[in-house]
C-alpha positions in Angstrom: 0.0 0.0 0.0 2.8 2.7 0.8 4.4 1.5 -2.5 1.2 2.5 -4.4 1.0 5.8 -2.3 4.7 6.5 -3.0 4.1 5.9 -7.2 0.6 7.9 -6.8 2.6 10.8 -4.9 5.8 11.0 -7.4 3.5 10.7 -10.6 2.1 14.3 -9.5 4.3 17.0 -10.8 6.3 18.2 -8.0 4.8 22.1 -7.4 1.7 20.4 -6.4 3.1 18.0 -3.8 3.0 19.8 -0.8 1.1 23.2 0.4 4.2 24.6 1.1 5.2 24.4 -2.8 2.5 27.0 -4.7 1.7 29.0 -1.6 5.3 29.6 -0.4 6.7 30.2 -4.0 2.9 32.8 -4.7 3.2 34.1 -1.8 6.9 36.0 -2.5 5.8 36.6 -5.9 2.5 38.3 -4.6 5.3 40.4 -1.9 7.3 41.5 -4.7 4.1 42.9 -7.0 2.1 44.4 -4.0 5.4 46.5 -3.1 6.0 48.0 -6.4 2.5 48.5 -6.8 2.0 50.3 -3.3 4.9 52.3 -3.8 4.4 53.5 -7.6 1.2 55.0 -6.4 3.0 56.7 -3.4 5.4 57.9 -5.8 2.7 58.9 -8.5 4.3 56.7 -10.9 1.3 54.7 -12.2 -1.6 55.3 -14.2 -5.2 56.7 -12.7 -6.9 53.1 -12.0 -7.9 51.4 -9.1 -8.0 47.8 -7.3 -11.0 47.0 -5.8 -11.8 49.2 -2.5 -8.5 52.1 -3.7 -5.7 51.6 -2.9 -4.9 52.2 0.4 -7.8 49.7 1.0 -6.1 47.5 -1.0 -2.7 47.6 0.3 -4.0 47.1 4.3 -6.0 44.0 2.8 -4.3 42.4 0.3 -0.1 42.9 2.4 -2.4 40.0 5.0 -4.6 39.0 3.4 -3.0 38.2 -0.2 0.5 38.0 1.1 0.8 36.6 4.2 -2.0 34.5 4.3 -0.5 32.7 1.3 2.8 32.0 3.5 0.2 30.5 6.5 -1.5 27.9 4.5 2.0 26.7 2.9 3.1 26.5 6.0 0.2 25.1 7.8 -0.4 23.2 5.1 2.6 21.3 5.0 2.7 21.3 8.9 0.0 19.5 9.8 1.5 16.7 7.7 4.3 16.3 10.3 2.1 17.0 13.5 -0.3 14.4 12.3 1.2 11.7 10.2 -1.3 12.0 7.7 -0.7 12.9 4.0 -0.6 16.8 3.4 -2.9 18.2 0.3 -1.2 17.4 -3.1 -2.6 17.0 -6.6 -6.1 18.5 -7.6 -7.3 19.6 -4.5 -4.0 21.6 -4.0 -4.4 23.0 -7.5 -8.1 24.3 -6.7 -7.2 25.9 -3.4 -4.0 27.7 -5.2 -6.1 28.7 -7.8 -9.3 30.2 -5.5 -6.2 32.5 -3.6 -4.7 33.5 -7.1 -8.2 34.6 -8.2 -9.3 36.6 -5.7 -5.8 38.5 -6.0 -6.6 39.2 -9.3 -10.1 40.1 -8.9 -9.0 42.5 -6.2 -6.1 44.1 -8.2 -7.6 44.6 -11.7 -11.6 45.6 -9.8 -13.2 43.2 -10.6 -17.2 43.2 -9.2 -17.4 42.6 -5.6 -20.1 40.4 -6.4 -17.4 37.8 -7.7 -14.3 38.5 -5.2 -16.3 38.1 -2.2 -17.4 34.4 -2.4 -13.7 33.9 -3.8 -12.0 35.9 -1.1 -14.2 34.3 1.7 -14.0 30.5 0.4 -9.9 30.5 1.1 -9.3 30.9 5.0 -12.0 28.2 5.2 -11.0 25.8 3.1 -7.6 25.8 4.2 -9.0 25.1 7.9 -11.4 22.2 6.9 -8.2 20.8 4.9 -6.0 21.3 8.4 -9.1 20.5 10.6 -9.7 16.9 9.3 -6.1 15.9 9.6 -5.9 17.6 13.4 -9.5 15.8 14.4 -8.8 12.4 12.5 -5.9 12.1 15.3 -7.9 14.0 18.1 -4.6 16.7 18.1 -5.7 18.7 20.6 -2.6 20.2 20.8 -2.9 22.0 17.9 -6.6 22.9 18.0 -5.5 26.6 18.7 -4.2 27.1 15.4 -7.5 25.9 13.7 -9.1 28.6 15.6 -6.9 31.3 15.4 -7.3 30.2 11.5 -11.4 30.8 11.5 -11.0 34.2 13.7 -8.8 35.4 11.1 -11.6 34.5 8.7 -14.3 36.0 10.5 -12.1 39.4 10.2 -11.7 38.8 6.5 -16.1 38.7 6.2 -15.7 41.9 8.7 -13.7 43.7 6.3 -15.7 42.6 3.2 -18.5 43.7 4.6 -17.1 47.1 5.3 -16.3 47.1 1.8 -19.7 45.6 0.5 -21.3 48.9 3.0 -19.1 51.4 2.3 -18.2 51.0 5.9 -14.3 52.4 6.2 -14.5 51.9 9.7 -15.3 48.5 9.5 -12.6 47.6 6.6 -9.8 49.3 9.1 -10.9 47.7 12.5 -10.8 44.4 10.4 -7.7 44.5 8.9 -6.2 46.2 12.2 -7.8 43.2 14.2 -6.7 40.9 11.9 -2.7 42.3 12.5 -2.9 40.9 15.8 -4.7 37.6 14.9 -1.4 37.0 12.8 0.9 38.2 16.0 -1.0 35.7 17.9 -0.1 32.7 15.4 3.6 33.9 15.4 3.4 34.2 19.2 2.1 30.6 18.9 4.1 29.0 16.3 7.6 31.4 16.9 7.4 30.3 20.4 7.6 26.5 19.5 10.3 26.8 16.5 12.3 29.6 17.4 14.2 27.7 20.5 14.1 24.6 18.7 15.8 25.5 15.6 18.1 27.5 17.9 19.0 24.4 19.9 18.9 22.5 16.8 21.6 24.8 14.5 23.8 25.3 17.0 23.8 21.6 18.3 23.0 22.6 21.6 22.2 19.5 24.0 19.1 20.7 25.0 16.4 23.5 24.2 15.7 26.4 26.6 12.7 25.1 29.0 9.3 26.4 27.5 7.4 28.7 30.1 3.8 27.6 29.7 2.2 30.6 31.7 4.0 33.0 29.9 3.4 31.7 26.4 -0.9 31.5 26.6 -0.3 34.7 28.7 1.0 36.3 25.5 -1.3 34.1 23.2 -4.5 35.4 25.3 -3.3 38.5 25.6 -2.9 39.3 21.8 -6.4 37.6 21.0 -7.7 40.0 23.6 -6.2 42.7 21.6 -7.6 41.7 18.1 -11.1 41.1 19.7 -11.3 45.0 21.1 -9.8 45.8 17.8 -12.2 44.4 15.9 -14.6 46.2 18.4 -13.1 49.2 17.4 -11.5 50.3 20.7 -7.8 50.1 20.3 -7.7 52.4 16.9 -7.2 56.0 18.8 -4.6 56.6 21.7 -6.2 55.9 25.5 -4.1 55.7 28.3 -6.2 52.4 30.1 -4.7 50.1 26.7 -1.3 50.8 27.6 -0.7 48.4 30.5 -2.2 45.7 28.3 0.4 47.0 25.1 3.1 47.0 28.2 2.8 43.5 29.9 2.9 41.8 26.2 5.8 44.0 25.0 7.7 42.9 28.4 6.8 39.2 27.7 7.9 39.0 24.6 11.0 40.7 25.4 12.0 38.2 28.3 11.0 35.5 26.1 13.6 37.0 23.7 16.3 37.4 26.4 15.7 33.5 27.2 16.5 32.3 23.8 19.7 34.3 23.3 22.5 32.6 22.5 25.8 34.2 21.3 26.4 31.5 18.5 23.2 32.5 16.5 24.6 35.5 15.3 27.2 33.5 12.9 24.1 31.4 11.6 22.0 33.4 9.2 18.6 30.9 9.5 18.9 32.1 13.3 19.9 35.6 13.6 17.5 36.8 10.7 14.4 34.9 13.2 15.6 36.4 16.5 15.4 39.9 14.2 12.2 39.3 13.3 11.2 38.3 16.9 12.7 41.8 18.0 11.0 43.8 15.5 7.8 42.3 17.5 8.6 43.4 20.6 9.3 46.1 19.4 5.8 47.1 17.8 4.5 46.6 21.2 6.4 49.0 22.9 5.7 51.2 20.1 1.8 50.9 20.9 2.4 51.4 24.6 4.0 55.0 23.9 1.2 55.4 21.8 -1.1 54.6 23.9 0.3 56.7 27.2 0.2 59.4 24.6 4.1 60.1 24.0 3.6 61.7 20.2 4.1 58.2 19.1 3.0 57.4 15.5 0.7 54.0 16.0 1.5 53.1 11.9 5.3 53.1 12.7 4.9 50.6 15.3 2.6 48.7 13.1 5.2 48.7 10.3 7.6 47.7 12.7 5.4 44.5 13.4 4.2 43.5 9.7 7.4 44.7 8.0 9.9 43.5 10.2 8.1 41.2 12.5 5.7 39.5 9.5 8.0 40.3 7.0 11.1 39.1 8.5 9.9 35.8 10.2 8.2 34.6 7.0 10.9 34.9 5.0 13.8 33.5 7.6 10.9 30.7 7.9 10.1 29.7 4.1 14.0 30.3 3.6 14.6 27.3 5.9 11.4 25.3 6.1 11.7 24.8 1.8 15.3 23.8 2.3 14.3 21.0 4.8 11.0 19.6 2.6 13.1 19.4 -0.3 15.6 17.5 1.2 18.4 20.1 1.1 20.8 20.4 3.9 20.0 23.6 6.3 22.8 25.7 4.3 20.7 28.6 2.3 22.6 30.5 -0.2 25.2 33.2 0.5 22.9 35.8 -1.1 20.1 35.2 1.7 22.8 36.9 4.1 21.8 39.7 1.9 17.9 39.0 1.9 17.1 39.1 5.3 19.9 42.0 6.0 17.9 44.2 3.0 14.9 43.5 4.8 16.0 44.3 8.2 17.0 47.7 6.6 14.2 48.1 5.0 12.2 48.1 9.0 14.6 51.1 9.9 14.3 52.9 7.0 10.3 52.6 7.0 9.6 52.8 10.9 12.6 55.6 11.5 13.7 57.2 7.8 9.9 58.0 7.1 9.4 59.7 10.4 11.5 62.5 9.3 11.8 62.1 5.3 8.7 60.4 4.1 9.4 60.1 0.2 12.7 58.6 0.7 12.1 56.4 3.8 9.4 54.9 1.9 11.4 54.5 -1.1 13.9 52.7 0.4 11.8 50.6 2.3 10.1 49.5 -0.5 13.4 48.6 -2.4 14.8 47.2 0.3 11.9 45.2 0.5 11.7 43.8 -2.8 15.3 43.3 -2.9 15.0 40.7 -0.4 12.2 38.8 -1.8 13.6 38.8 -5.3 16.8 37.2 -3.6 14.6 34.7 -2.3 12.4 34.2 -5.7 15.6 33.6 -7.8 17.3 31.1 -5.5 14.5 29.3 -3.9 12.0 29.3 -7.0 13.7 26.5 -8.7 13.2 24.4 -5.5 9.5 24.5 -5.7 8.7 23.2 -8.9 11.8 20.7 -9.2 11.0 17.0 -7.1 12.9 16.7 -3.9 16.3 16.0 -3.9 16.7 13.0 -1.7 13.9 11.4 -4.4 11.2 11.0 -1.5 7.6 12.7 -2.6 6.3 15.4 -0.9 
């Protein structure tokens, strides 16, 4: 029977395998476009048309929603394959899900009628949980449960911000997207606070991992779903002095998390320094949002840039950069020029959290080239891998 399954498995052309394949390999693409895009408008650069909702709508939706969301169901995707021992979606059913994600982008992008992006935009968060469901309840994986419903939250702020759309409700589209920030921060909290001191322990052949903190990790998990239900609510969006305590406690968790995982050998290993950046940049935002918060004439939208472009941005692509490696069955080396990637990127934080602060044009400029820099690194030396087989010859 695993004979058959093996010939079955190896007779599907090889993007299709595994989620972690189209989404993974989309996904960058999709970083790369939306950039250039978002920042040839800035620039006035091109021509009077417009996405679906403008584009600042667009850009708030589509930077999580098209982008990032992409990177979670690879991920997840291929995940779930490990955590439950059953066979990860391959073949046609991988094809159709790729395809729904692909053409609500391009129904968002190019306008097309709301009528036909909204069932295509709203059919993608919950198909990837029914795929990552089934495999999760068919082995009762408790475990893992919170990531299923972190999933269906995040696609409950999706119908939020569609319906804002559908309404004419800006409100409701910025509450959404805003709530939907955090729903991601809570699935890195989640996930980064599971890989980040195992591959640390793991690169550096350390004998054993730091010793996980249960109370402070669903501390930091509750806490951020707290923060993405009252943003939903619409309560976090202007500056009050009572959020700050809540902005305060997670920004010192995560911090002390980060201080436990240190380790001066990561910082010659480019796999782990670029995810304890990325980890940073998220502590960061959150002290960001508690001087907002206590009022101290601190822009909320560079703390959030500090979270989805150096938190978001930076741990998906140190992630993909080694998880695609691994599922290939290439040795946990990345190419010299992803040194480069995830340095551009990290540059691209400062120049578009700090530069911007005091000269806007150019800050954003750079940001966005540093941006794309990085991801194009990533696209030229990692696209190959996705639609070539493995390289150990094992399917998947």
């Amino acid at each position: 029977m695993l004979l058959v399954d093996r010939r079955v498995l190896l007779a599907i052309p090889p993007l299709w395998r595994l989620g972690f394949r189209p989404f993974f390999l989309g996904g960058s693409l999709f970083a790369i476009v939306a950039i250039v895009a978002w920042i040839s408008v800035l620039l006035g650069l091109l021509p009077a048309w417009e996405p679906l909702g403008g584009w600042l709508g667009w850009h708030r939706h589509e930077m999580l929603f098209g982008f990032v969301v992409a990177i979670i169901a690879g991920f997840l995707l291929t995940a779930v394959q490990n955590w439950t021992g059953r066979p990860g979606v391959s073949g046609r059913p991988l094809i159709w899900l790729a395809g729904v994600w692909l053409a609500a982008r391009l129904g968002w992008l190019f306008g097309a009628p709301l009528a036909l992006v909204t069932p295509l935009e709203l059919a993608f968060l919950p198909a990837v949980a029914f795929f990552i469901g089934r495999s999760l309840w068919q082995v009762r994986q408790v475990r893992n449960y919170p990531v299923l419903a972190m999933l269906l939250l995040l696609a409950l702020a999706d119908a939020q911000s569609m319906l804002g759309l559908a309404t004419g409700n800006e409100g409701w589209q910025r509450s959404s997207e805003l709530a939907a920030i955090w729903l991601i921060t809570g699935m890195m909290t989640l996930i980064g606070g599971r890989v980040i001191p195992f591959f640390t322990q793991r690169g550096l052949g350390r004998q054993q991992q730091v010793p996980a903190w249960p109370w402070l990790d669903n501390a930091l998990l509750i806490g951020t779903l707290l923060l993405a239900v009252l943003t939903a609510a619409g309560l976090t969006l202007q500056a009050h002095i009572a959020f700050a305590p809540l902005f305060g406690a997670l920004a010192t968790g995560h911090l002390l998390r980060l201080a436990r995982w240190q380790d001066r050998g990561l910082w010659q290993v480019p796999l782990l320094w670029s995810l304890h950046l990325a980890y940073f940049w998220i502590a960061a935002a959150f002290v960001g949002m508690t001087l907002f918060h206590l009022g101290l004439n601190f822009s909320s939208s560079l703390a959030l840039h500090a979270l989805t472009v150096g938190g978001m941005g930076g741990l998906i692509l140190a992630m993909i950069a080694r998880v695609s490696l691994g599922h290939t069955g290439r040795p946990l080396q990345p190419p010299a020029a992803m040194s480069w990637a995830f340095a551009l990127l990290n540059l691209g934080v400062l120049a578009r959290v700090f530069v911007t602060a005091w000269l806007p044009q150019p800050g954003l400029a750079l940001a966005a080239i540093c941006w794309v820099l990085a991801f194009v690194l990533f696209a030229w030396f990692y696209a190959p891998m996705f639609w070539q087989p493995r390289v150990d010859g094992q399917p998947g």
